[in-house]
KEBA-310561 format. One record per residue (C-alpha): residue in three letters; z, y, x. Coordinates in steps of 0.2 Angstrom, whole numbers. Layout:
BEGIN
+------+-------+-------+-------+
: type :    pz :    py :    px :
+------+-------+-------+-------+
:  ALA :     Z :     Y :     X :
...
+------+-------+-------+-------+
//
This chain:
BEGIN
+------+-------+-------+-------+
: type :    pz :    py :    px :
+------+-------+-------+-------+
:  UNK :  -244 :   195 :   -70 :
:  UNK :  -252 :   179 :   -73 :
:  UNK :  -255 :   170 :   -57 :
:  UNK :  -266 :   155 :   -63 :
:  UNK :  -278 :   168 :   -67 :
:  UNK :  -277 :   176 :   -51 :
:  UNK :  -278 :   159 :   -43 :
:  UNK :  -292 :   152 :   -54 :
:  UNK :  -304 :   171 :   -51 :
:  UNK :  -300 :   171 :   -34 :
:  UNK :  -304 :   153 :   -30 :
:  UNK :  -321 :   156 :   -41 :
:  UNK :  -327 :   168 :   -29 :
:  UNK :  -323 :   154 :   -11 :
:  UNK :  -336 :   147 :    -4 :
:  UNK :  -333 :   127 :    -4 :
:  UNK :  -329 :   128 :    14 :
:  UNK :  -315 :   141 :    13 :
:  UNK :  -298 :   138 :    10 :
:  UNK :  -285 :   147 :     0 :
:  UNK :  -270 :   151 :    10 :
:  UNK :  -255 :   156 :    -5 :
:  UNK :  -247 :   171 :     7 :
:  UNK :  -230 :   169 :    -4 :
:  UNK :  -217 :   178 :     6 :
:  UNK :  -205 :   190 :    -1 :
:  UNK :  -209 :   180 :   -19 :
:  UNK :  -194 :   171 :   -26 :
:  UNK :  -198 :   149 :   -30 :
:  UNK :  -199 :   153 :   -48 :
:  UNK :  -218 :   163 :   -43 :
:  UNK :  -223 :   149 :   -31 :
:  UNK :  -220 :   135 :   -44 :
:  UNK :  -231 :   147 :   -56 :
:  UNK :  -244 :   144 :   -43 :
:  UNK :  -243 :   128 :   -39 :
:  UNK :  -242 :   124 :   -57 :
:  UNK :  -259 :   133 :   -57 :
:  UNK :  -266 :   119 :   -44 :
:  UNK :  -260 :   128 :   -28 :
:  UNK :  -254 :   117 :   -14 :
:  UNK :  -255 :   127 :     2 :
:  UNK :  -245 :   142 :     5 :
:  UNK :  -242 :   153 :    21 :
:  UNK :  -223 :   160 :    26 :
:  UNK :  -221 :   171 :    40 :
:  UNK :  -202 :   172 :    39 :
:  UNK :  -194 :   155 :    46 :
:  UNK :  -176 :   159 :    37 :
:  UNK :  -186 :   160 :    18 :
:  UNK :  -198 :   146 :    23 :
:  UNK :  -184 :   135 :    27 :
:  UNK :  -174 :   141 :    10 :
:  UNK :  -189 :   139 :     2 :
:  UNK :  -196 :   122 :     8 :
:  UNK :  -184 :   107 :    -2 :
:  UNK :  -184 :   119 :   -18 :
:  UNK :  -201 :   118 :   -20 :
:  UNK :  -214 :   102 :   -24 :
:  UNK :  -213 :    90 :    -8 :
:  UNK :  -235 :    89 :    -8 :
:  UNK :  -237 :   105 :    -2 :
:  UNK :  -244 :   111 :    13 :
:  UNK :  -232 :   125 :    23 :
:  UNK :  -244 :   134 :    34 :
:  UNK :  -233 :   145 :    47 :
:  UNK :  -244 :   163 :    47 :
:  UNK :  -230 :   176 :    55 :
:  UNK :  -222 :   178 :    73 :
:  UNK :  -213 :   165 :    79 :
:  UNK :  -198 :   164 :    90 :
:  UNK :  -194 :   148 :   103 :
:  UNK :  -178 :   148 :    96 :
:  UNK :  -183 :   145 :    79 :
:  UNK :  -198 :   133 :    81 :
:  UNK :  -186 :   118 :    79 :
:  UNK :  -181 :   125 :    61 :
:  UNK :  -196 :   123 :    54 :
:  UNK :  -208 :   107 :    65 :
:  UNK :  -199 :    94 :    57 :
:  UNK :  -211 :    97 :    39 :
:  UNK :  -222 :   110 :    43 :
:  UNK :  -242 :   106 :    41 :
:  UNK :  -248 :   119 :    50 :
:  UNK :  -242 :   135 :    65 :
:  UNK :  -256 :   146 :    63 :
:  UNK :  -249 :   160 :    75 :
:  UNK :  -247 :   151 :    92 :
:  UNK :  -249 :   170 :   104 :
:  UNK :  -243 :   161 :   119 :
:  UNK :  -238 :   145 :   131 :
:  UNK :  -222 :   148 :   130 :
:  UNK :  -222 :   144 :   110 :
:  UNK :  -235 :   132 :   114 :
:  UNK :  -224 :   122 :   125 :
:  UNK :  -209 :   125 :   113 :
:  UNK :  -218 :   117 :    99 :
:  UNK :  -224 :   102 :   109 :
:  UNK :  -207 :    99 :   114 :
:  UNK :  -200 :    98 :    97 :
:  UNK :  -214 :    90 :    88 :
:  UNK :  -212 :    78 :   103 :
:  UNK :  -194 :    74 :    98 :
:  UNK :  -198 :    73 :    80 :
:  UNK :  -211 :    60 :    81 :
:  UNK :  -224 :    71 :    74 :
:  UNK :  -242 :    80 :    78 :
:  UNK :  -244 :    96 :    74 :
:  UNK :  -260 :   107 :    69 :
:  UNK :  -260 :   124 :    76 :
:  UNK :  -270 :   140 :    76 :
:  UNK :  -271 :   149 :    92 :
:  UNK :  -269 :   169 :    88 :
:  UNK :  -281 :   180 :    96 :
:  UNK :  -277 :   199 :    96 :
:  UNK :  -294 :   206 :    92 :
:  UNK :  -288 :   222 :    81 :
:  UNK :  -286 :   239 :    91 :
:  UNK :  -265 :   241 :    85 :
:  UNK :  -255 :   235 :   101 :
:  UNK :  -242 :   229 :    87 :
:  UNK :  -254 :   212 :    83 :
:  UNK :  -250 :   198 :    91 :
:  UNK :  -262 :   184 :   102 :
:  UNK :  -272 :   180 :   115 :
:  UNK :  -285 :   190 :   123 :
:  UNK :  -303 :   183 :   116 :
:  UNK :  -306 :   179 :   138 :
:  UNK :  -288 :   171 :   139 :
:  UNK :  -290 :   160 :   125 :
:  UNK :  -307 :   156 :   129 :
:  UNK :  -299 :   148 :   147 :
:  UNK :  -286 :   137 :   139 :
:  UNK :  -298 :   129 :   135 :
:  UNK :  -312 :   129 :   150 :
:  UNK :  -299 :   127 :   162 :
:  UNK :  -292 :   112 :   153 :
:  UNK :  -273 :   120 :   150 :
:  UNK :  -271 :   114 :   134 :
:  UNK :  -272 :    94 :   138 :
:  UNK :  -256 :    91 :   143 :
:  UNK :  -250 :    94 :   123 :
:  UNK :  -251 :    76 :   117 :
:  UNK :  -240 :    82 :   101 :
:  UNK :  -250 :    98 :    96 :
:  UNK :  -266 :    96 :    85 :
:  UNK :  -280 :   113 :    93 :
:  UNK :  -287 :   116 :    74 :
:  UNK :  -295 :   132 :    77 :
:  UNK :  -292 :   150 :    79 :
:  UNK :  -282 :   163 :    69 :
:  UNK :  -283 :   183 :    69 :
:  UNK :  -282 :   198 :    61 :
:  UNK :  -293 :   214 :    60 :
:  UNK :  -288 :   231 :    63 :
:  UNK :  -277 :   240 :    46 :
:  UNK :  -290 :   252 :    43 :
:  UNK :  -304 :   258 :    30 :
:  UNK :  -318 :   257 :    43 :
:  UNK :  -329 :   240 :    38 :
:  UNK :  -339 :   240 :    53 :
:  UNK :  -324 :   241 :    64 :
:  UNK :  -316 :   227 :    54 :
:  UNK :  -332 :   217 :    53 :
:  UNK :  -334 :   220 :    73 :
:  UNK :  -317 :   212 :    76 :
:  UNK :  -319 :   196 :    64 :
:  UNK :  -338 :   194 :    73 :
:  UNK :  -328 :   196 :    91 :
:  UNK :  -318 :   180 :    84 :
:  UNK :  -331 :   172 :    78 :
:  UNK :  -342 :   172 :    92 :
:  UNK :  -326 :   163 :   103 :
:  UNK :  -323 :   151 :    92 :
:  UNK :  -341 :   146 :    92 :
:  UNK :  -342 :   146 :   111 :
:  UNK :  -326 :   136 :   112 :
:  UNK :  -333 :   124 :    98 :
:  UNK :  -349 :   124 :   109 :
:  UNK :  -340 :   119 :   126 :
:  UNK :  -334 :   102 :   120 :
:  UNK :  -318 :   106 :   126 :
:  UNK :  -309 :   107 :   110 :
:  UNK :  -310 :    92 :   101 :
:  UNK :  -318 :    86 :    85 :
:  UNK :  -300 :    93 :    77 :
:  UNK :  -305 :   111 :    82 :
:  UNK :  -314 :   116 :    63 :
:  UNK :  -303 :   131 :    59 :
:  UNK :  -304 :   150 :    58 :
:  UNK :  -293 :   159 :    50 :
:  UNK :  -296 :   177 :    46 :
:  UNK :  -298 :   184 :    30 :
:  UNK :  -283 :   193 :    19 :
:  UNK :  -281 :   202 :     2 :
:  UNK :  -291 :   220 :     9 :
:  UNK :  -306 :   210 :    19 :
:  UNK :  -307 :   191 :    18 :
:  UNK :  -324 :   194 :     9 :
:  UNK :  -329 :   204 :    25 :
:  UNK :  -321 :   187 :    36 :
:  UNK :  -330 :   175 :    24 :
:  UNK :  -347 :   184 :    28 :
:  UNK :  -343 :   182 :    46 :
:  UNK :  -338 :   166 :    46 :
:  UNK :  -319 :   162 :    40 :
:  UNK :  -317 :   145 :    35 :
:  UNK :  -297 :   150 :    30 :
:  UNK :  -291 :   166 :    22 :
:  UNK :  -273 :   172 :    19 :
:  UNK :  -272 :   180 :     2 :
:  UNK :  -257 :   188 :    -4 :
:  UNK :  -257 :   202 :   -19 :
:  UNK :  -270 :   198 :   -25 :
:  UNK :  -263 :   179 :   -32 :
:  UNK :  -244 :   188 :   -32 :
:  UNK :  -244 :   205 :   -36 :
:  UNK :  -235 :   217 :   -24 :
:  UNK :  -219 :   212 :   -13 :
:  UNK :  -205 :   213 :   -23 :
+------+-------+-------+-------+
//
């Protein structure tokens, strides 16, 4: 598989606005060094264990974006270098991550995740609970947490309308948080989008997609 290729056609068909998230897990160093030989610089892990194996093999200039679930327990693994957490589904990893990046002397950029797909197994915020963080003023006593924007993920299915309904739903929120003046001039992100619909996201908005097989190939 020749993953500058796939790097170089995929990126060809961005928009200026979007960014490429490299979705690298399960792929050994040896494939991420191909791709960040090809210009690559920010990838997404969604295991903390292979992210932290991962992280001082690898190039120190590139951008570790956090995409998976993430345990409290295992925040502190992974603050002291990440750039970015883009699956914060609740206060209690909020305040976890605030409390680590507190004692490492560091801000961090995080993505709040909004469940917007139909399969109880996603993670996130309802779209009216996230949207009252920020109304309500919950989220301003996180002097360590950067609030970059919004992160989700469509139903797994073959129906387009229905995926096109759910990245519109999360569009529409982050537009009336954006709109509120409560998020900051930090708040620019949304992140939806991966390898089966992230030209369906970018239509609808997505200023961030996470695309995996189509720069790596399948899962080893």
């Amino acid at each position: 598989m020749d993953i500058a290729s796939n790097i170089t056609n995929l990126k060809a068909t961005l928009p200026p606005n979007v960014t490429l998230v490299a979705v690298s897990k399960f792929h050994p160093v040896e494939v991420l060094q191909q791709a960040y030989d090809a210009g690559q610089r920010l990838f997404g892990e969604n295991r903390v264990q292979e992210l932290v194996t991962k992280y001082p093999l690898l190039p120190a200039d590139i951008q570790w974006h956090f995409i998976g679930t993430l345990q409290t327990n295992k925040v502190r693994s992974i603050v002291p270098f990440v750039a970015m957490i883009q699956s914060i589904d609740s206060l209690r990893l909020l305040k976890e991550v605030e409390k680590q990046a507190a004692r490492c002397n560091r801000s961090i950029r995080v993505l709040l995740e909004v469940h917007i797909a139909e399969e109880t197994a996603k993670h996130g915020f309802r779209p009216d609970e996230c949207l009252h963080l920020f109304l309500d003023n919950q989220l301003n006593t996180y002097p360590h947490v950067i609030f970059a924007g919004l992160m989700g993920m469509a139903t797994f299915t073959d129906n387009t309308v229905q995926i096109e309904h759910e990245f519109q739903l999360l569009k529409r929120l982050f537009d009336e948080i954006k709109q509120s003046g409560k998020a900051g001039d930090a708040f620019t992100e949304l992140s939806m989008g991966m390898s089966d619909d992230y030209p369906i996201a970018i239509r609808n908005g997505s200023t961030m997609i996470r695309v995996g097989s189509l720069i790596f190939g399948a899962r080893e």
